[in-house]
Every structure is written in structure tokens, then in C-alpha cells.
Legacy VTK file of the C-alpha trace (Angstrom):
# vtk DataFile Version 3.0
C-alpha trace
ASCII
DATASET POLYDATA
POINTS 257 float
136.453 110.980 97.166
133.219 110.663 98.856
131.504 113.157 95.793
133.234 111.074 93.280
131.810 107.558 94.376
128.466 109.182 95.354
128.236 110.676 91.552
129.416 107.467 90.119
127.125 105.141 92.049
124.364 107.694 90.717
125.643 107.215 86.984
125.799 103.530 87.605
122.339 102.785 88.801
119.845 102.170 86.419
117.670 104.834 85.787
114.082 104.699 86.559
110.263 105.851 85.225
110.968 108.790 87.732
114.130 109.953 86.963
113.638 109.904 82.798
113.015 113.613 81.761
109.851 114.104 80.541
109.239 115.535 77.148
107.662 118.782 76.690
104.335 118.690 75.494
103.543 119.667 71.624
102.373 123.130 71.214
98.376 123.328 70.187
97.769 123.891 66.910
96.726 127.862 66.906
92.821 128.616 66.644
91.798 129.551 62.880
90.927 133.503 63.053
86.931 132.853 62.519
85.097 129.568 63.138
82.296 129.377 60.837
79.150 127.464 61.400
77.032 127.945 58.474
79.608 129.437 55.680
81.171 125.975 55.104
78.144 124.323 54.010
77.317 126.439 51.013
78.773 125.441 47.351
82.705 126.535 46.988
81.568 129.013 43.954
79.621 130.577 46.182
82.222 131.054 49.191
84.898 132.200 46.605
82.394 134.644 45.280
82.252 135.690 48.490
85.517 136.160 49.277
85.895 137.860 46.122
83.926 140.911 47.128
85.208 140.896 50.336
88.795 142.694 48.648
89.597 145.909 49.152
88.862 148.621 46.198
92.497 150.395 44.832
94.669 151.081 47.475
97.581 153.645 48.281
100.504 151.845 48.508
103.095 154.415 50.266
105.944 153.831 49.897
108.416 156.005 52.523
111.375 155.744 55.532
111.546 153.556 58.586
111.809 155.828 61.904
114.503 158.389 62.748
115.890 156.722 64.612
116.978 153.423 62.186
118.022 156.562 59.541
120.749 157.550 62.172
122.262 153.940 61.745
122.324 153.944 58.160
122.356 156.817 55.583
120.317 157.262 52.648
121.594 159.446 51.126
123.928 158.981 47.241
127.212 157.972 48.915
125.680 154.511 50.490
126.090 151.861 48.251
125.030 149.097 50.964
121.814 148.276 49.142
121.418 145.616 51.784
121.330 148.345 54.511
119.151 150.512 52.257
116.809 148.292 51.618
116.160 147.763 55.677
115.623 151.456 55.616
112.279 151.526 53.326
108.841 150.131 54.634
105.242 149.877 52.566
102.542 151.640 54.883
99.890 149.676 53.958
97.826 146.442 55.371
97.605 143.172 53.627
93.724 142.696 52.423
92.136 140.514 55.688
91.407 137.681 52.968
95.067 136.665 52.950
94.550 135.575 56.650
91.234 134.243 57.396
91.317 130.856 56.259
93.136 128.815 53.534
90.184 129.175 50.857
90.031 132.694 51.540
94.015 133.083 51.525
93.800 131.085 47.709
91.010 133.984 46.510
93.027 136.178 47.492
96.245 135.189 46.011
94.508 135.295 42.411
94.673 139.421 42.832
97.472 139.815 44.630
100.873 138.552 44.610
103.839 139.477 47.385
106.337 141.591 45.808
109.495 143.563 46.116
110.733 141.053 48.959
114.430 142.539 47.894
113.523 145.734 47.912
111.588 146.659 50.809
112.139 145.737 54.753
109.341 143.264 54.214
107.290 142.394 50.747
104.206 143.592 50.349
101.182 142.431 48.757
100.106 144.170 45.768
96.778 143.858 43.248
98.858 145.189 39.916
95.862 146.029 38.089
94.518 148.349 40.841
97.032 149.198 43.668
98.374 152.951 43.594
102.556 153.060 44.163
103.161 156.725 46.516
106.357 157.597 47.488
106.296 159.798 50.416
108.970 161.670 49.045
111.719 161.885 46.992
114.136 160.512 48.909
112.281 157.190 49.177
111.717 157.465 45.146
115.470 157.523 45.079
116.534 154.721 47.561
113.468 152.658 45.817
114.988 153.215 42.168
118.855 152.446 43.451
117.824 148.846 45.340
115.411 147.978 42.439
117.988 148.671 39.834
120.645 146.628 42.016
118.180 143.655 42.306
117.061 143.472 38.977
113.560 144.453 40.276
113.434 147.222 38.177
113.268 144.898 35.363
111.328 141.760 36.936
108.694 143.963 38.886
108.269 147.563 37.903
106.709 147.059 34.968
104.034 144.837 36.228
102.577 148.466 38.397
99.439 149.852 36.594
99.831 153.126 38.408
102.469 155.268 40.831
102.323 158.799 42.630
105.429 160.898 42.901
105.566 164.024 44.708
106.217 167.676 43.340
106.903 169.398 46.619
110.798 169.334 46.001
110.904 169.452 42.688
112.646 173.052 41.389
110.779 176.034 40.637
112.739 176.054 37.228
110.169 175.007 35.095
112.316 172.711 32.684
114.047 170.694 35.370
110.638 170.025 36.357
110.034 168.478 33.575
113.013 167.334 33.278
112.855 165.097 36.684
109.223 164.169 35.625
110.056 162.795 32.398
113.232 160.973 34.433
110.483 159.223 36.422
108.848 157.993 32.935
111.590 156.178 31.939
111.712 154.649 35.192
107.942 153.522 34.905
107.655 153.512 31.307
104.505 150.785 31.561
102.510 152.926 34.333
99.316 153.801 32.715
99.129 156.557 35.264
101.492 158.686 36.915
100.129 161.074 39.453
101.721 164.018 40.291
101.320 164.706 43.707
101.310 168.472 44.897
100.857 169.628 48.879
98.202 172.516 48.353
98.275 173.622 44.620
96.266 171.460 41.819
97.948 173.151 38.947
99.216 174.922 37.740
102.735 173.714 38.313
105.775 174.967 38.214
105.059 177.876 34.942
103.617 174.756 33.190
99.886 174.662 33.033
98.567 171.583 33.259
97.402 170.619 29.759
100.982 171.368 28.247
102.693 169.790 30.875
100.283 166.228 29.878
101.201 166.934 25.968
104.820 167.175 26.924
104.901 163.821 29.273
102.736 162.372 26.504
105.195 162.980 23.974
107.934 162.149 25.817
106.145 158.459 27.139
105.645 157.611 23.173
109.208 158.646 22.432
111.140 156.673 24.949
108.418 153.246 24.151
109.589 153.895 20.682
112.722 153.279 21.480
112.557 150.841 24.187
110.212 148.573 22.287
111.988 148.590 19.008
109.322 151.601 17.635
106.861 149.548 17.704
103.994 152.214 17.911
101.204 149.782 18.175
102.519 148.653 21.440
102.040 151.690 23.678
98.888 153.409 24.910
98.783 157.277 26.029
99.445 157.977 29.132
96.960 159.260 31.588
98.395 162.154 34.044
96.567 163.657 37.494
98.005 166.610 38.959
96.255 166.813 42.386
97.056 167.462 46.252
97.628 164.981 48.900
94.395 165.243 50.623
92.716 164.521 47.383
95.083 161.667 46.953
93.905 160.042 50.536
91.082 160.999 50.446
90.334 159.047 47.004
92.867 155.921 47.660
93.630 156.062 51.010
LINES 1 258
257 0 1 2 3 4 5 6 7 8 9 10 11 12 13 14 15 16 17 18 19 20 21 22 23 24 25 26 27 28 29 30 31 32 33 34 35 36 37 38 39 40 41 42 43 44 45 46 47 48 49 50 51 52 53 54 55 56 57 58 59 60 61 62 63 64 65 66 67 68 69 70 71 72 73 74 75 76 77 78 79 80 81 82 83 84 85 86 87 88 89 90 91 92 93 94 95 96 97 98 99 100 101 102 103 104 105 106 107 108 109 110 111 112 113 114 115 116 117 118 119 120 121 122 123 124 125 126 127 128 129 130 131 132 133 134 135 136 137 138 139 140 141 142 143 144 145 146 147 148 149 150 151 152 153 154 155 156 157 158 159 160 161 162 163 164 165 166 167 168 169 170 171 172 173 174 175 176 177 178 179 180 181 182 183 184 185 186 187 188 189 190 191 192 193 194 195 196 197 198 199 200 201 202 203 204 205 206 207 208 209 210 211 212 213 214 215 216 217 218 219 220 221 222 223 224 225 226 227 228 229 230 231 232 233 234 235 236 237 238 239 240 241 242 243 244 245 246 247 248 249 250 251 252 253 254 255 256
């Protein structure tokens, strides 16, 4: 009984200054990355101009798997069709240009080149300059779980055709010449905008697979005008050729990366 009167004589009394809890105190706003002295007082044209040159040249997107360990949880492979689970399982190895996180002018520059996409796609979006950025896949199993989720979300549609320029790998590809083609002219359909496809080998720059490389560019070629023919209601005037590399993966870095 005691407890009971002691805890109701306690909710009786009126509280005091003391005994009101204090509220916590509002978190700082966080320090901007750089504090400039001198850079804010020259004209806007000039600071954008600025920040203009400050982005990064074309870059290699790449395009590949999360760790071993989150592929145990979830397969890739043609019998998953949790495109929600696949898409956790691809990543874009690449870092955002340092514009986008300087300060807010610099973050505006830089959102004139590039634009976040495949948000549904990819474990994270990633930021992408469509008129310069390179698309690798690491393999070909990422150029497969990358086609299935884009076709399920539409981004195949919405998105891929916006991509100047992707890089697919030939190290699995068959040693049958024609289903090397074959699977090449597959990936043209897929990117039927790309004005560049490069075909990415791990030692070998040509040529591939029996086909040297000049036939194996009049063949994609041919095979690019006859599937815009048909996509774009023949209208000829409305495609361009398309340029093909065959090179290695060094070369590949070592020019984009």
C-alpha cells in the first residue's frame, strides 16, 4: 500500500522546471564538403563554367555481381523469376562525378549531363552522362540478369535506348562461329540505338571466333539496318551505321577506365 500512495502522491504533485524532460537538442546542420572564400564572388557563368570542366571525360560503367556471398542467398541463374531479388544482386562499379556533391550549384551543373538511372534495375541507380558513359557488363551472366529486370520493368523500353555506347564480353561466347554471331546480333536487338557496341575479348584483338574482324562489322552492320528497318517502320533515313571495336580488356581500362 505504502508503493501505491507513494506513486500516487508522486503523480499528484505538480510537476516542476526540474522534473520536465528536457528536449534533445537539434542536430547541426552538416558542414558543406568545401568552404570557399574567393570562388563565390566571381560571376555565376563563370563558376558554372567551372564546374563544367571539372566532369569527368567517358567513363566505364561496369556493370557486374554483388559478392559471393549475397549470390548464395539468391540465384541468378534462368529459373529465378524474383526480379525483385535479382535486381539486389547487380551493382554499377563506378563513382558518381564529385560535382554531384560539392555544393548545390555544382550538384545543378552537374545534373545537366547526367541523370540517375536504372533505380529498378540495379541495387542502387547510378548516374550516367548518355552521350558519353560506356555500359560493360562484366560478364554474361550480369548481361543476362540486366536484360531479364529491364525487360520486367519496362526499362528496356524507357532507358536502354537513351545509352550511346555498351561493352559485352566474348570470353564465353562459343567457338562455333555462327552462334557467335548469332548471340552478338541477339545483343543488337537488345541495344538497337547504341552507336557503339564493343566487343570485349580477354587477350585476342581479332580475329574472333573464324570471323575476321571486317566481316564480322559488315555482318552486325547489316544486321543493325535490318532489325531498325523493321523496328522503325523501314524508315531508312532514321538509322546511322553502327560503329564496332573488337579489343581486350586492358585496352578497354586502360582507355575508359
Amino acid at each position: 500500500m505504502d508503493s501505491t500512495t507513494s506513486n500516487s502522491g508522486a503523480l499528484d504533485s505538480p510537476a516542476t522546471a526540474a522534473s520536465l524532460p528536457v528536449a534533445p537538442a537539434a542536430p547541426a546542420a552538416p558542414a558543406p564538403l568545401v568552404d570557399f572564400k574567393i570562388f563565390p564572388n566571381l560571376p555565376q557563368e563563370i563558376q558554372d563554367e567551372i564546374w563544367r570542366k571539372s566532369l569527368p571525360g567517358p567513363r566505364l560503367i561496369t556493370i557486374a555481381e554483388r559478392l559471393a556471398g549475397v549470390l548464395a542467398v539468391v540465384s541468378i541463374s534462368q529459373h529465378n523469376t524474383n526480379i525483385h531479388a535479382l535486381r539486389n544482386l547487380l551493382r554499377a562499379l563506378v563513382q558518381p562525378p564529385m560535382a554531384l556533391q560539392v555544393t548545390r550549384k555544382s550538384r545543378a551543373v552537374a545534373l545537366l549531363h547526367y541523370q540517375p538511372m536504372y533505380g529498378n534495375v540495379l541495387s542502387a541507380p547510378v548516374y550516367i552522362d548518355t552521350n558519353k558513359d560506356i555500359l560493360h557488363f562484366y560478364n554474361h551472366r550480369a548481361l543476362s540478369a540486366f536484360d531479364r529486370i529491364c525487360r520486367a520493368t519496362y526499362a528496356n523500353i524507357i532507358e536502354n535506348p537513351l545509352i550511346r555506347a555498351v561493352a559485352i564480353p566474348h570470353r564465353h561466347l562459343t567457338t562455333t562461329p555462327v552462334n557467335s554471331l548469332h548471340v552478338t546480333m541477339n545483343v543488337i536487338k537488345t541495344w538497337h540505338r547504341v552507336k557503339e557496341i564493343y566487343m570485349v575479348s580477354p587477350a585476342e584483338n581479332g580475329p574472333i571466333n573464324g570471323f575476321g574482324v571486317g566481316e564480322m562489322k559488315m555482318w552486325l552492320t547489316l544486321h543493325r539496318r535490318l532489325v531498325l528497318d523493321v523496328m522503325m517502320g523501314r524508315q531508312q533515313s532514321t538509322w546511322t551505321a553502327l560503329s564496332v571495336f573488337f579489343l581486350r580488356e586492358e585496352d578497354l581500362e586502360e582507355m575508359f577506365g
